[in-house]
C-alpha positions, 0 to 999 in steps of 0.5 A: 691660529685665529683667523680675524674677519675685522674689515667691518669693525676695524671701519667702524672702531675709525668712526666710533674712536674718534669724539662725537659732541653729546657723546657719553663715552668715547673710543679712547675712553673705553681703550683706556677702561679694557686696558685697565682690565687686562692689567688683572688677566693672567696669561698663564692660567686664561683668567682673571685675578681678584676674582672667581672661575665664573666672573673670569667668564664675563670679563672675557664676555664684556671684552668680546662685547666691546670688540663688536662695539668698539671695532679692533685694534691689535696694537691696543688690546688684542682680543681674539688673542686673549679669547684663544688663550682663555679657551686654551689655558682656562681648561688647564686649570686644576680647582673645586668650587664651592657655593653657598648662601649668606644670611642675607640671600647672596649666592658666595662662590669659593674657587680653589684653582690651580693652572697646570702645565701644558699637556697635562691631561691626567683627570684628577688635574683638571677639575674644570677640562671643558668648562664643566664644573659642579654649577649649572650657573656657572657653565652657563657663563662660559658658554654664554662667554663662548658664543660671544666669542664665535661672533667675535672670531667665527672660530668654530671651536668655540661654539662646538665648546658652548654646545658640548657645555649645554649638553652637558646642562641639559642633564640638570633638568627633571620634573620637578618643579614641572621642569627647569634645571638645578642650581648644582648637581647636588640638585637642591635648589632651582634658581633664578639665574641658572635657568635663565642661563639655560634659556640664553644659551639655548636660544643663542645657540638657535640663532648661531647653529642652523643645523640644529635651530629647530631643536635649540629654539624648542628647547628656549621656547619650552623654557621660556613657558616654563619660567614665566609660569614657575613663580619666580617672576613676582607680582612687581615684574621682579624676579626673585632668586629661586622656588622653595620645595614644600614638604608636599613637593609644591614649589613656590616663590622663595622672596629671595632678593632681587639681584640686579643680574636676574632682571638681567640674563632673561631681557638677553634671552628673550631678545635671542628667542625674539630673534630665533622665532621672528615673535616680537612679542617675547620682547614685550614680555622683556620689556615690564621685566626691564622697566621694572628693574631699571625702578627697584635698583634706582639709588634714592631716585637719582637714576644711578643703579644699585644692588640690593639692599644689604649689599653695597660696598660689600657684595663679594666677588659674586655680588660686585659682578651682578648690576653689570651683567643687568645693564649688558642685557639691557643694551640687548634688549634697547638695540632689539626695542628701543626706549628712552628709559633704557638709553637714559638709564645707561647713559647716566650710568655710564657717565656717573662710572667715568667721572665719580667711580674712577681711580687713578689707573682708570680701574672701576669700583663696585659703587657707580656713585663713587668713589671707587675704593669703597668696599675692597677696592676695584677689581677684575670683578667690580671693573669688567662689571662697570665695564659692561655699562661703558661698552653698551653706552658705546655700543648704542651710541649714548 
């Protein structure tokens, strides 16, 4: 049973559902965008269709987001049910999974995934039992999912999951490097985003566990100093995909793309170590990293964001979840500090979703220009990922 403490949101979804002159994206226009995700959600195995294990894990996040945003409505889209099935059936998913990089840098994730009946728990069937896999990026996902989902429901099963998932992250770090943790647990790479997931979910965890603040806030801190002296953060206030390991054990740079979802994940961490330390000043340091971003993925200079060269329309499952996942951060960190260059670049984004990006079953495609049958067609992926844009111009009134 999921208890519900909605007097507070069901109030504000009253305010916020109804039209406001100057408003980029109403209530009802959201309702009808989440309706059009769950039209991909499959009840049985907690996830959603077209797409993979670990963007399953952000659609349940933009869904938990819009819920704070939006208010609740049990009559439309019934979150905390979805977030409990999820929890519930994600788990009983049997599968593998499998990444690699292409010639051109992008990180291609390959599920092989299976629900299983009710009340199996033979080991060999539950490749996923915990939320735990192969990846450090993509526990980080489900716990960051997680937490969002505490703050949604308060159930406290969910945050002792995104706890029991960070110890097990926490096994990915070592020395090398001077510290960080590993893309997998092959550990040949250290990347990007899974250290920026380590960082988020440690200083989100500070911020929601007292019992154990002091600790998660050290760990966050300590990670924070060691990412922004790693050298992933280039000369442009970029951050590229990951550090090469030279043969003399020196880790530098790799000039790996750009992707839109690195600038993104650290501006959310930073805003949660901001929070957990009362220090404004690991905003500062989003802020370069942000206006940076907002620049390099800016399509020919007409405001709309893009991905990385080489990759629209055809970014993959992994690819067409990424500008999404930027631009959530980005409502993070615009409600933490505020700036015109963040309100302008969702506001303008998220009208150009709604008007040129949409078909006829209000679904959302990978290119925010438009239109949205480019590439393989909209799916959970591409969708959850406008989505994000839609749910942070709710949330912060554009």
């Amino acid at each position: 049973m999921v208890s519900l403490r909605w007097g507070g949101l069901a109030a504000r979804a009253v305010h916020l559902i109804s039209v406001r002159p100057g408003i980029v994206i109403s209530g009802q226009d959201s309702i009808l965008a989440v309706q059009a995700l769950q039209g991909w959600y499959d009840a049985p195995s907690g996830l959603w269709a077209t797409t993979g294990w670990w963007n399953s894990a952000n659609c349940l996040t933009v869904l938990t987001d819009w819920a704070v945003a939006a208010g609740y409505n049990a009559g439309l889209v019934d979150v905390p049910g979805i977030i409990a099935n999820t929890f519930n059936n994600a788990q009983r998913v049997s599968g593998s999974a499998h990444k690699r990089m292409s010639s051109t840098g992008l990180p291609t994730s390959t599920y092989s995934l299976n629900a299983t009946e009710a009340g199996d728990t033979s080991n060999d069937k539950r490749g996923f039992s915990g939320f735990i896999n192969d990846y450090y990026d993509d526990e980080g996902w489900w716990a960051l999912a997680l937490i969002r989902s505490w703050d949604v429901t308060h159930q406290q099963a969910y945050l002792d999951m995104a706890e029991s998932i960070f110890r097990d992250m926490q096994a990915g770090i070592d020395d090398k490097c001077g510290g960080g943790i590993w893309w997998s647990k092959e550990k040949a790479y250290k990347n990007a985003i899974a250290n920026e997931l380590y960082l988020s979910v440690a200083a989100s965890l500070a911020n929601r566990v007292p019992a154990q603040k002091a600790h998660y806030t050290q760990i966050a801190r300590d990670q924070w100093n060691w990412f922004r002296k790693s050298g992933l953060i280039n000369d442009k206030n970029l951050i590229n995909d990951g550090l090469s390991i030279r043969a003399d054990g020196r880790c530098v740079n790799n000039n790996g793309q750009t992707w839109s979802y690195n600038q993104g994940v650290i501006l959310g961490g930073l805003v949660e170590l901001a929070q957990a330390t009362g220090d404004r000043s690991y905003l500062s340091q989003a802020i370069p990293i942000a206006l940076a971003a907002i620049d390099r993925l800016d399509d020919n200079k007409t405001g709309i964001i893009r991905e990385a060269d080489n990759c629209e329309p055809k970014c993959g499952s992994d690819g067409s979840q990424f500008k999404g996942i930027f631009v959530r951060n980005l409502h993070y960190l615009h409600k933490a500090a505020p700036r015109d260059e963040f309100k302008n670049a969702i506001k303008k984004n998220a009208k150009s979703i709604w008007d040129n990006d949409r078909n006829g079953k209000n679904q959302l495609g990978i290119k925010w220009s438009g239109p949205a049958d480019l590439g393989d067609g909209p799916t959970a992926s591409t969708h959850s990922s406008a989505l994000d844009v839609l749910v942070a111009a709710l949330a912060i009134g554009a």
